[in-house]
Structures are given as C-alpha cells and as structure tokens.
N, C-alpha and C positions, 0 to 999 in steps of 0.2 A: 395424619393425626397423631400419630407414635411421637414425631420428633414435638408436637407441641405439647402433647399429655407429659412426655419423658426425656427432656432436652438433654439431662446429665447425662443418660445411658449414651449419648453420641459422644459428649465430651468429654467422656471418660475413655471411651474405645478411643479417640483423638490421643489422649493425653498418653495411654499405654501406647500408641505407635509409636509418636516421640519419644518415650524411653527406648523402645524396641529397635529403635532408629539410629542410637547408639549413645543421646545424649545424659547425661548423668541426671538420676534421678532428683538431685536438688537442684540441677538448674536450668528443672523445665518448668518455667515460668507463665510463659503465654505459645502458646501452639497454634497460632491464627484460627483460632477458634470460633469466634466473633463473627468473623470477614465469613466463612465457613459456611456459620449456622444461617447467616443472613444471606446467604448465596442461596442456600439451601430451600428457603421461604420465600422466594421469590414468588409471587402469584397469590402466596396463600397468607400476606401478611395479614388481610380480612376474617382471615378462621380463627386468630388468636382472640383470644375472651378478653375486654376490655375489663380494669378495675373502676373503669369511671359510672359505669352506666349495667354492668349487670346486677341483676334483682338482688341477689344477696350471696356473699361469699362465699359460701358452701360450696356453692359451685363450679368454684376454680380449683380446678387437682390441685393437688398440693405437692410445688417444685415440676410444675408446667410452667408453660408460656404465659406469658401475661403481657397485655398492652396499658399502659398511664400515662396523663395528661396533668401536669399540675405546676404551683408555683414554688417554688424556692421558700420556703419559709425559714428556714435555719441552714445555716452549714457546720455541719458538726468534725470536731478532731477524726484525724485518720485513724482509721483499724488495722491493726497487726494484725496478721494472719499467717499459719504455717503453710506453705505452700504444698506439703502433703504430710500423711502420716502415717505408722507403719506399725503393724502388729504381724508378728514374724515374717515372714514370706508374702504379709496381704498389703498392697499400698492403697489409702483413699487419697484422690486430688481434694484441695481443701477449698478449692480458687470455686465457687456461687455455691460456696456452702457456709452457714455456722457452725454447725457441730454433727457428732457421728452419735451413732448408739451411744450410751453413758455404761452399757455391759462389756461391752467389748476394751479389754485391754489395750488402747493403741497405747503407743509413745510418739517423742518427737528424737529423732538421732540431735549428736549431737555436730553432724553436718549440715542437721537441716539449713532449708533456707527459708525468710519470711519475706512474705508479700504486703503492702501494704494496699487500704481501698479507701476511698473517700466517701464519704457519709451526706448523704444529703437527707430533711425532711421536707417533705414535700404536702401540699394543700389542696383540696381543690381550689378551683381559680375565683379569687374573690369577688362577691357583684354577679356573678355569671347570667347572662339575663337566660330565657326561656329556650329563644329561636336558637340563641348559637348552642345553647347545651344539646339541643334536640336538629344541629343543622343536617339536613339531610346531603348536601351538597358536596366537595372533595373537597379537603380542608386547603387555603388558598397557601402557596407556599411548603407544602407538605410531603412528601415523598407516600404515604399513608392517606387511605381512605378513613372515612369517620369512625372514630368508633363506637361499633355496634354493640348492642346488647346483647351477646351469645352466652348461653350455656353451654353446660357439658352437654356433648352428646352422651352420655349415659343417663340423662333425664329425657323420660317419652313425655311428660305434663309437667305443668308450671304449679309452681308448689307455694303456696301461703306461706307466711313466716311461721304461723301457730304449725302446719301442718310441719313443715320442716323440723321444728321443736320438738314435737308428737315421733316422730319418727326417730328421729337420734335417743329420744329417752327409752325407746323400745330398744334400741340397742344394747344401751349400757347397764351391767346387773346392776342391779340394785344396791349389792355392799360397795358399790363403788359412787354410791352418790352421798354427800352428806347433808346432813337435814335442812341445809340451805337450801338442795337444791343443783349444789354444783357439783360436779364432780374432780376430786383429788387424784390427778394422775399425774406421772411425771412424764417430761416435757424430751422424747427421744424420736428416734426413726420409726421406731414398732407399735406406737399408742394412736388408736385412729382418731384423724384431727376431730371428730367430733364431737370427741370426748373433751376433748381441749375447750372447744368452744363454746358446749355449757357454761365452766365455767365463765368464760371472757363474756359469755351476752348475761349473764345474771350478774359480773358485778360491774358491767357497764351500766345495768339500769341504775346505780348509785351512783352514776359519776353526775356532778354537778359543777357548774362555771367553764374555765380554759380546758377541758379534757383533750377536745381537740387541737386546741393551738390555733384556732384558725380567726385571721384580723379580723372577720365579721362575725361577733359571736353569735348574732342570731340564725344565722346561716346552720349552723353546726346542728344537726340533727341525728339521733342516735339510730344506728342501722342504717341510715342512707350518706353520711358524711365519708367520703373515703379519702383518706391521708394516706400515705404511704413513706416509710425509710430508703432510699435509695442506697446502694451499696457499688458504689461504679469504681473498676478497674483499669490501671494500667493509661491512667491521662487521655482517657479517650476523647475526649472534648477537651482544646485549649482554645483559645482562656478557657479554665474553669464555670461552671454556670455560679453566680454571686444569688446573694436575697432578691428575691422582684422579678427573676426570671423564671418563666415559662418553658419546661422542655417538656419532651414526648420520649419515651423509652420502651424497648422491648427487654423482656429480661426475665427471669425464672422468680416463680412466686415461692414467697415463703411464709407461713404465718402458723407457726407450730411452737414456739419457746415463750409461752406465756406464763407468764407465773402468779401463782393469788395476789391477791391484793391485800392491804394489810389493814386492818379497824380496829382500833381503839375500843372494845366493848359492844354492846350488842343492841343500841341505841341506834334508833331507824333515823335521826340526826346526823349520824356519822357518817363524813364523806370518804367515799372508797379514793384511792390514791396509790396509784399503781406505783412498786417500789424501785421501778428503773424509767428513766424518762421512752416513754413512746414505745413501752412497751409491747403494747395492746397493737402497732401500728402493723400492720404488712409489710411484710422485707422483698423488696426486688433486688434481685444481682443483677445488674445491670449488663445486656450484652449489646445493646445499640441505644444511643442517646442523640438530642440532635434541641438544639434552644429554637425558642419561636417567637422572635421579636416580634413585638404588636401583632396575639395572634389573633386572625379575625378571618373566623370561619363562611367566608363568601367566593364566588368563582371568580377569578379578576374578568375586570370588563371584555366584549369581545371587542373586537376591532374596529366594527361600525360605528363603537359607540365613544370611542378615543379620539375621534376631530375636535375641532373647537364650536361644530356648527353642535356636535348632539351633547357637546360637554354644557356649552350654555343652556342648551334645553331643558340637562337635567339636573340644572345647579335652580331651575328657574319652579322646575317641577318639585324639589325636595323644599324649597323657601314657600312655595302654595301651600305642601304638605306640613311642614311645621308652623306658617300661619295659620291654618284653619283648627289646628291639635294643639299643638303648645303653647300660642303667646294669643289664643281667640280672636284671633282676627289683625293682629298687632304685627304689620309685616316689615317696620324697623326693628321693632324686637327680633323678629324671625334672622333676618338678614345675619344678625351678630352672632345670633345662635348656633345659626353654620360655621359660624368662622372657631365657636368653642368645640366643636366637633371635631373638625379636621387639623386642629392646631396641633404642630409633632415642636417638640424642641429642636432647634438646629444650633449648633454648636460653631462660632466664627474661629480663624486661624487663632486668633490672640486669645481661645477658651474661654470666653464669652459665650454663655448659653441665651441666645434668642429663639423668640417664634412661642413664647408660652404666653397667656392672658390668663387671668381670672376676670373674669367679667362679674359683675353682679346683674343680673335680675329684678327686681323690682312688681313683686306680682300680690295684692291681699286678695285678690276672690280665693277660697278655700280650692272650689272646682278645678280652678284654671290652674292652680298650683299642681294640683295630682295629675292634670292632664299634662303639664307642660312634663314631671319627672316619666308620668307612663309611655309618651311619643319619644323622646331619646329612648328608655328601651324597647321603640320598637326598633330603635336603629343602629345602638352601639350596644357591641358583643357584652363588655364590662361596667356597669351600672353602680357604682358608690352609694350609696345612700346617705349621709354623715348626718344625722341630726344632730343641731348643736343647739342642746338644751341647757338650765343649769344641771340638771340630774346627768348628763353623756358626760358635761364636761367634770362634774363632779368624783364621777363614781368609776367611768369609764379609762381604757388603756389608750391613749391616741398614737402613740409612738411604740416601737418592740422596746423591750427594758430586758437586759438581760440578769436573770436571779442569782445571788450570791449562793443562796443553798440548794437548788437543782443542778446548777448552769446552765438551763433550760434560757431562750432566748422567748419570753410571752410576748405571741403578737399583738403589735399595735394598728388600729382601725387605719392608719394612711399606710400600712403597708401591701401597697397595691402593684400588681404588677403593669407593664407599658400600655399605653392607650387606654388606662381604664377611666369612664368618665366619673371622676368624682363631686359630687354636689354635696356642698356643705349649708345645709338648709337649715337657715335662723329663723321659721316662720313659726316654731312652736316656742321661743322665746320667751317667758313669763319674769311677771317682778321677782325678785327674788337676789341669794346673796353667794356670791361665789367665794370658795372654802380656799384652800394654799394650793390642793392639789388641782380646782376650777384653775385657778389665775395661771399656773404655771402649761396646764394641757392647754389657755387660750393663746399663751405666748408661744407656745409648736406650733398652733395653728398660724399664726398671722405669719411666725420663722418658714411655713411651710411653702405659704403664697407666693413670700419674699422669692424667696431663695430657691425653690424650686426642688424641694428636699427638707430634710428632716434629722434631727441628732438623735439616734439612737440612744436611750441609756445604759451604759456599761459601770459597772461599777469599779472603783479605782481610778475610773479617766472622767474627763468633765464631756466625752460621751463624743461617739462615732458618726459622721458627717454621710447619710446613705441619699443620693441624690433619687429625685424622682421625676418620671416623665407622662405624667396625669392631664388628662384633658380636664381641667377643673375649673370650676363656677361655683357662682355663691346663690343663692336663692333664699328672699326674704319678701316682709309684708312690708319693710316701713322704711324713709328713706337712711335712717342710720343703722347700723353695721356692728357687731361683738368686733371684727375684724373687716380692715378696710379692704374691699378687693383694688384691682386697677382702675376701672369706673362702672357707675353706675349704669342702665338703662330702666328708665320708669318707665309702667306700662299705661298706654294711655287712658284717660278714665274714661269716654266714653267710647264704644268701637259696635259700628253696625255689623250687625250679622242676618242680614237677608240673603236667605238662601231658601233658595226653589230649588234648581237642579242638583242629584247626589250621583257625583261620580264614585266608581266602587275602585278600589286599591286593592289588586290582588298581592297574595303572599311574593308569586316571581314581581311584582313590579316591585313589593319593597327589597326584596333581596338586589335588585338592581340598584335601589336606591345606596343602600350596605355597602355593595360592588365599588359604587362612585365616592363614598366617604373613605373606603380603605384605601383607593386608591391615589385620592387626593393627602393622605394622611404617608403614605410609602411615599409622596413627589416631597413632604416639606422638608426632607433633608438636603434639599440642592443649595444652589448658591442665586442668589437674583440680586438684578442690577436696574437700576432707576434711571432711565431716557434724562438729560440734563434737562428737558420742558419740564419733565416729572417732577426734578428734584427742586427747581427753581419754582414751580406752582407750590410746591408743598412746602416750601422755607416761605415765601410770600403769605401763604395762610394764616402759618404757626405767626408770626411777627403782626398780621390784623389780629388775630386771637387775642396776643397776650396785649395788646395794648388794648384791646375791649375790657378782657377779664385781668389783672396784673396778678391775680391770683391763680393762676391755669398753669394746671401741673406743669414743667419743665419736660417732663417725661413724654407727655403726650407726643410729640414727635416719636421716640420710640414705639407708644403702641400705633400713632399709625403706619408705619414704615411694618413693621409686625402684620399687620392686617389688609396694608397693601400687597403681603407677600402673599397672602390667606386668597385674596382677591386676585392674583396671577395663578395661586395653584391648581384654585376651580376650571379655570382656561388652559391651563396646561401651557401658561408664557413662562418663558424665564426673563422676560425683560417687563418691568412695572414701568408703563405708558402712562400719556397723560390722561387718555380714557378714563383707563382703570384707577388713577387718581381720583380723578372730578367725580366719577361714580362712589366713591368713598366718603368723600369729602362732604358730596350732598346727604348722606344717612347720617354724619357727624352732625350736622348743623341741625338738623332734625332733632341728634340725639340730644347736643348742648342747648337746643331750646326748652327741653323737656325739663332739663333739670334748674333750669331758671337764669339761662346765661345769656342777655343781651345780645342779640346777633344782627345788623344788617346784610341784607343781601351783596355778594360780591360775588357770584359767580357770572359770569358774559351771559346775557341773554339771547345771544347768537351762536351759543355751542350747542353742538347737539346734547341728544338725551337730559338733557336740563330736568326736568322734572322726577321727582323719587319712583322707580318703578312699583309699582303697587297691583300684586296680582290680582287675578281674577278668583272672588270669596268663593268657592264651592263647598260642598257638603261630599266629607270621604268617608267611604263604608272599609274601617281596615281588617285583614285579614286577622291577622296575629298582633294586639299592640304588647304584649311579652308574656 
C-alpha cells in the first residue's frame, strides 16, 4: 500500500541511484522507472483507487496511484519541464511533478536540462450506458480488471458529501475562511488539500453551461462528472492517442494548484469562470497508458459458442430479442437493426471507407420509440442520444469549434468516440424556423452521415476534417427526414402481439448477447469475397430493380454488398454465398414494398428457405434494460 499511497518516495530513491550510478545530474531523464513501478504492481493493479467510480475525491491521497478511463477530448501543446532543480546541495526530480514548495529557494542551473510532456484532457466516455459503467465482468481486451470503487484505506465508514464538508470545516480556523465560505490559501506542498477543495466545491456550485467540456452536456454533473488532464511522458504510446480515443492509464494523482476563480461583482448572476483552462481538472502523470479501440466491457465468447451452428442460434435469438423490445413485434425492422449494431467501418486498399449505413427507422407510436432507444442500451456499451429539434439544432454545439480567446477546443455533441451507437432522433420535430446557426449545424449533420466524419471549427482555417467510426441511425415519426439517411425502413402499421408464454432473459444471457455483437463488430475489419453465383444473382437483381423503379438509388448495390458483409460477419464466413445473398434480398423486397415500390416476385420457388424467417413472438422479462 506504501508504493500506491507514495509512488514518488520510490522514484525518487530510483532517480538518486542513477545519479549515484555515475550519470550526470542533467541527463537523467528517464531511469526505467515506469517499466519498474509497473513490475512492481503486479497482482495489486485492483488496489489502486479508480478516478472513474470512486464516491468523491477526497479520497484519493494526493500524489498516489490513481487508475482512469476516458476519452480524448482535446490535445493540448507540449509542456516544458525542468527535469530537476536544486537548492544548494538538495535536488528535487521534476519528471510527475508541477511544482515544489513556493518557500523553498530552488533555482534552475544554468546546465539544466528540460524535459518536455504531452498534455491530454480527457472525458468521461460519452453515452456511457448503465451495464457497461457498472460491468462486473474483466474488461474484454484489457491487461486490468474493472474498475472498482475503493477508498482509502484510512476511512473505517462511508461518508456523505454534507458529512465530508462538515468535517473539513472543522478543520480549518476560521480566520482562514472568507465570508464566501471558501477558503484563501495558497496552492504548495505543505497546505492540506482540504483546504483547497473548499474552495474548488463552492465555486464549482457557480459554474454554469461547458464547465466540463464534455460532448454531452446533459451528462455533466457536478461532483460526479470526472475529467481528468493527462500529463504523459517520454512517447510512451506511439502513435500518439488523437481526439475520439479511449485510453486507460495508471499514473500519480494530482489535484492541489487550484486557484479562485474570478467575478465580476457580487451578483448571484455571475458565472464563475476559472482563470486557466481545466483548471479545476485532476492532473495524472502518467506512468502506463494503453488505447482501447471499441471498448466494450464484455468477456469475449467462449469457444462453444464460436461455430456457425451456436453463431446462428444467437444471431436468431438477439433478432427475437429486438423484435419483441424495439421494433414491437416488427421482425424486418429487427433484422436491419442488427446489422446497425455490428456495423465497424472497414477501410479498402484504395482508402475507401466501407461497411457504415445510417439507416433510418421509421416508428410514430411514442411507446415503441422509447422502447426501441431503451433495448439498444440494453446492448451497446455507448448510447448517443442526438435529439434533433429546432431548439438542439439552434442553440446547441454539434461539432468541437475551437475558441479564439481561450484556445480551449468546446466539445461538440458528434464528438464520440469508436462503436458508439449514435441515434439522431427527429421524432420531437415541431413547425417552426431555423436560425443561420440551425441551417449550418443541419448541414454537419447530413456532412456527417455523408462522409463518415465531421469538420471541426478551427479558426483561421475553413476547418479540420476529424473522421468518425459511429454505429449510427436515424430515428423519426414521419416518412420525410431534416436529413436523408441511406434508406428508409417503415414500421408496419399493424403487428399482432399475442403472447401467452414469457420467457425471462437473465442479466448472463444479455451479457452473452453484448459478447456476440463485440465480437461480430472486432470480425468487420476483415476482407470478404462474393462466390461468382453471388455476385451474378446480385447484378441480375439490381438491373430487374431499376428497370421496375428507374428512380432507385444507384447506390443501392453498395448498401447491399455492405449488408451482405454484415450477413457473413454474424456467421463467421469470409466468403458471401448465394444463401446469404437470397436471405438478404428476400427482407429487401419486404423492405421496398413498404415504402411503395412495385415489386414482382422473382425469387425461384424451388430454392430453399424461400420464405422471410419470422421468429417466434414471446414475452421477455429483462434483467437490466440500462
């Protein structure tokens, strides 16, 4: 527990061997310190106190271990650093520090040497649904168990926030608080953080709007939102982590250099406004980092369940499960809806981004709408919400814009990181008049669908091209669209739901379910190839299509060659048959009937499975729907 309460006290004896050792004092730089610390915590990576999930801050020693999870929200300019300093005969290392006593006389020589660090701010994960924040399970991919809620061990009981408040004020005299409430103390080694943090939780209660920077503002909650500054050393991670990614990090806590905040007058109007960007944030020095592509906190599948015999089982069992929850009974709806779930972009030689759909939805029962967003999060880890009202697109950030007078980079609502499923829901849509800045956030939107990404606003440039890789869908009451997705599916109008027997759906079978979409969502980066039957049924289709409709998308061949890919991933093929064709092709014609598209029948009524599979209706009791 020493090396987690007190990680410098080792790095420092480390750093004094290496002089001792005979290298010159300015150019000891990195003294495998890192590789070291982390050898050292082998076993006990579980003891270290999570920023994500413990109750309230106070709790974490200050310049302990610390474990986070979070997103890239900004990357900020590198930091100079002296790599140590020296007050006659005393040397401090400076490498997972900011500053020393402000009493103590250091200098810098004038041999020193400087180090530099790279700056990240960091978000909780946006969307984050219920299960995966609270997953009990080993994070899939992970070197680290979950993390857990711990305290210090120097707390025997769990303490209220009022109660925690109550105590720190007994602490501090009295001449040392001002009639705000907060107390005025400067910001060094020797001042107990509690003191500090008065102030920081009284004039956090004034902050109002982007405080936290975070792409969902409603998410942002005071005293439970944790952001963090990342402070990472010496290129530990190459490539670098960019905006949109996901890492995990171990690294020594900091949260001591806060400084008042600044008001214009004594008007309970006034918004506080911290005088350094992210001031208020927690500082990690970073000493192990590690990125988490599409991370989605489930156990990968076991073994039995990876043939093709249990794979179709439970591609058959999750399309029951989203027909009876999300599209009421509607199990062409359902079918496609799998396919927006597992959909990963996949990149061709010639940089070509395929394998993405926005599909639209088509749903007006109010019900069936909240059911259909609630059963995705029972299933995918990252949940979007977008409502696209006149008021969102009016008033609201859709894109990050970086500010000419902070340099602060304000997050924008699609800036999400990989696999998260984002729903861009037109069903609260009203009459009404869109303003310069409606029209311009509707054309990101539609630029978003397009293209599969997003132009950042930067000022000076006509703005930075940040690609994205979103499971994304549209969701609406009525057949036209603010913005067009790829196509439609309308939900039928009328749909029986006789059900007697309720089958129950425990928490492990949905986790199983989770299991089968991450894993089908890790396969869609492969390469897949079309059987010459395949490719020749599916040129023969497209050509009766357009000579029915002469108005049918051109495109349409792309989305389904996309969705045939969708239809091999579930199976675990790398080769699209003519099965898995004819099986596509029959929920197409289903689906182009719906929207009023003349079709005769041309499928051989001598091929198998001819008929649209159409599960059996049941009634599920779910454990956790988010």
């Amino acid at each position: 527990m020493d090396l987690i309460e007190n990680p410098l006290q080792t790095i420092d004896a480390w750093f004094f061997e290496s002089v001792s050792a005979g290298q010159r004092l300015q150019d000891v730089e990195s003294w495998e310190e890192r590789t070291r610390i982390i050898e050292l915590l082998k076993g006990d990576i579980e003891k270290i106190p999570s920023l994500n999930t413990i109750p309230l801050v106070e709790h974490i020693p200050l310049r302990g271990l610390i474990r986070y999870r979070g997103m890239i929200q900004e990357v900020q300019e590198q930091e100079i650093y002296p790599i140590s300093l020296k007050e006659g005969s005393n040397v401090t290392p400076m490498k997972y520090r900011d500053y020393v006593n402000s009493e103590v006389n250091f200098s810098i020589e004038a041999q020193a040497k400087f180090g530099s660090r790279d700056i990240f701010y960091c978000v909780p994960l946006p969307g984050e649904t219920s299960w995966a924040r609270n997953a009990p399970t080993k994070v899939t991919g992970s070197r680290y168990t979950p993390m857990e809620s711990i305290t210090s061990s120097k707390r025997k009981r769990s303490y209220s926030q009022e109660e925690e408040k109550d105590e720190i004020m007994e602490r501090i005299p009295l001449s040392e608080i001002n009639e705000n409430g907060s107390g005025n103390v400067a910001a060094d080694d020797n001042v107990p953080p509690s003191k500090k943090r008065i102030q920081e939780s009284k004039n956090e209660s004034k902050v109002t709007g982007h405080h936290f920077n975070c792409p969902l503002p409603w998410e942002e909650k005071l005293n439970e939102t944790r952001c963090a500054l990342l402070k990472v050393y010496d290129n530990q991670i190459n490539p670098a982590p960019l905006i949109h990614d996901i890492v995990e990090v171990i690294g020594i806590f900091h949260l001591d250099n806060t400084e008042p905040g600044s008001c214009d007058g004594n008007s309970d109007e006034e918004i506080w406004k911290p005088k350094i960007p992210y001031t208020q944030a927690p500082r990690v020095h970073v000493l192990d980092i590690r990125k988490c592509p599409r991370y989605f906190p489930c156990n990968p599948l076991e073994g039995n369940l990876c043939n093709a015999q249990q794979r179709t089982e439970l591609a058959r069992k999750i399309r029951e499960y989203l027909t009876i929850y999300a599209t009421n009974g509607d199990e062409i709806m359902a079918y496609y809806l799998l396919f927006s779930l597992i959909q990963q972009k996949y990149k061709k030689p010639s940089g070509e981004n395929i394998g993405i759909l926005c599909i639209g939805y088509q749903i007006e029962e109010e019900t069936t709408q909240q059911n259909f967003i609630k059963t995705i999060q029972s299933l995918m880890p990252r949940v979007a919400h977008l409502k696209m009202s006149l008021e969102t697109l009016n008033t609201m950030r859709w894109v990050p814009e970086k500010s000419s007078e902070t340099e602060v980079l304000e997050a924008g609502m699609l800036q999400l990181p990989a696999a998260t499923c984002a729903i861009l829901d037109e069903t609260n849509l009203t009459a009404g008049q869109l303003d310069a800045t409606g029209v311009q956030n509707l054309t990101k939107v539609g630029n978003y669908i397009r293209e599969h990404g997003y132009m950042a606003d930067v000022p000076y440039t006509t703005g930075i091209y940040m690609p994205t890789d979103h499971n994304t869908l549209m969701l609406t009451s009525g057949k036209k669209t603010l913005v067009s997705p790829d196509f439609m599916i309308p939900a039928r109008e009328t749909v029986p739901m006789d059900v007697e027997e309720k089958v129950s759906v425990s928490e492990e079978e949905l986790q199983v379910y989770r299991s089968y979409i991450y894993d089908c969502i890790t396969r869609g980066d492969r390469s897949f190839t079309f059987t010459e039957d395949a490719r020749q049924e599916m040129t023969k289709h497209f050509v009766k299509r357009r000579k029915e409709d002469p108005q049918l998308n051109e495109n349409i061949v792309s989305w389904w060659a996309d969705m045939a890919r969708f239809e091999a991933i579930l199976f675990n093929r790398d080769e699209i048959s003519t099965d898995l064709w004819q099986t596509l092709y029959k929920f197409e014609l289903e689906r182009q009937k719906r929207i009023g598209i003349q079709i005769e029948a041309d499928i051989d009524p001598k091929k198998e499975n001819q008929d649209v599979p159409r599960p059996p209706i049941t009634k599920m009791n779910v454990g956790n729907m988010d």
